[in-house]
Residue, then its C-alpha position, 0 to 999 in steps of 0.5 A: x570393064x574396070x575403067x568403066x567400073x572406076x568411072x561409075x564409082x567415082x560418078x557415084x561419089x561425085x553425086x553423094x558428095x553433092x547431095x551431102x552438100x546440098x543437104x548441109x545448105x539446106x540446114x541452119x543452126x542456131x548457137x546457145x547465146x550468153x544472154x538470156x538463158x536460165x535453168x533453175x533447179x528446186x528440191x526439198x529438205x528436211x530443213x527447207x526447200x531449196x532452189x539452185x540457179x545457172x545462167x549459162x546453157x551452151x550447145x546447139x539447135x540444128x533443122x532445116x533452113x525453113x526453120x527460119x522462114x516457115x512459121x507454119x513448121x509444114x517444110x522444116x521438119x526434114x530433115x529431123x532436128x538435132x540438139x545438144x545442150x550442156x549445163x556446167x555444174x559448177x555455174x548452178x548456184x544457191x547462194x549459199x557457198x557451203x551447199x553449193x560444195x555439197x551438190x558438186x560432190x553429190x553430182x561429182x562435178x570433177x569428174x563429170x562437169x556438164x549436165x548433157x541432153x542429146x536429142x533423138x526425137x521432135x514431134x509438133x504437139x497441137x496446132x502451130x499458131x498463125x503467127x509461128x509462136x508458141x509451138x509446143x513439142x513432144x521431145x526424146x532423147x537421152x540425159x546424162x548427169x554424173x556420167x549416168x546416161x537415161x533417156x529422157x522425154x519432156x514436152x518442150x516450148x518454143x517462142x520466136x523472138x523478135x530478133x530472130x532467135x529462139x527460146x525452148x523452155x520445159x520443166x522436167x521432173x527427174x530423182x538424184x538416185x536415178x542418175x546414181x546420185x544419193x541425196x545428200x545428207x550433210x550434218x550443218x552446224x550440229x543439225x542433220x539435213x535430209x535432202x529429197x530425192x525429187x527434183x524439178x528442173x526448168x530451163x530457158x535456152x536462147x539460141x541464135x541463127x549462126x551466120x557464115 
């Protein structure tokens, strides 16, 4: 009876193990590009509005190997999306050398130097078009800035483009004290600053099929 019992649990194994694999074909994933991508970020001041640039967004998009083929979406949603992008800090950029220092103390970019989103959540928002292109979805997961964690949901956009990659876009409305930052106030050239609380934030992420 042991040896029998030995024997079933390793035939269970063997089967998970294949099942697992088989899941892992059937799943693609498409790798942040270095070109292409772009995240702003534009605020207000008592002074003037302000915007600040990034051109580099890494992380990954993983879904099932449909995703490549079924412009319809109907097959490739199981199994469920998986994301995780990552912003450097220290690449957002205002152009002006001063501000851009005191948005990494306010942001605590030694400490913290990515701005992280983990998806938890993916659904079709509308009809998906003929042609595949744009798809609109309604999007959870959690936003980490400044080592504080929050959920996080955005309606995103996705358009194929014609070399097979990807572009997700959105704009997210978010305030610096819900991520424990406090707006910055720095007094610049004998002038008291105020900066708002509100922020906007766009991105385009460019991802590309990862190939073996």
């Amino acid at each position: 009876m042991k040896l029998n019992s030995h024997n079933w649990t390793l035939n269970l194994a063997a089967a998970l193990a294949l099942v697992w694999a088989a899941q892992g074909a059937d799943t693609v994933r498409y790798t942040a590009q270095p070109q292409g991508s772009k995240v702003t970020m534009d605020g207000t001041s008592t002074i003037h509005d302000w915007t600040v640039e990034g051109k580099i967004i890494g992380g990954f998009f993983e879904a099932a190997a449909a995703w490549e083929t079924d412009k319809s979406l109907k097959t490739a949603m199981t199994p469920p999306p998986k994301a995780e992008v990552t912003i450097p800090i220290r690449t957002l950029k205002s152009g002006k050398e001063r501000m851009d220092e005191i948005m990494q103390e306010a942001m605590k970019a030694k400490e913290n130097p990515l701005i992280r989103f983990k998806l938890a959540e993916m659904k079709i928002k509308g009809d998906v078009p003929a042609s595949g292109t744009p798809v609109k979805f309604d999007t959870k997961g959690e936003l980490t800035v400044s080592g504080v964690t929050k959920p996080c949901d955005m309606e995103v956009t996705m358009d194929r483009l014609e070399d097979g990659k990807l572009k997700f876009s959105a704009t997210k409305e978010l305030k610096m004290t819900d991520f424990g930052i406090a707006p910055p106030n720095p007094n610049i050239g004998g002038v008291g600053i105020k900066t708002g609380d509100e922020i906007i934030i766009k991105f385009e992420w460019v991802v590309a099929a990862k190939k073996s």
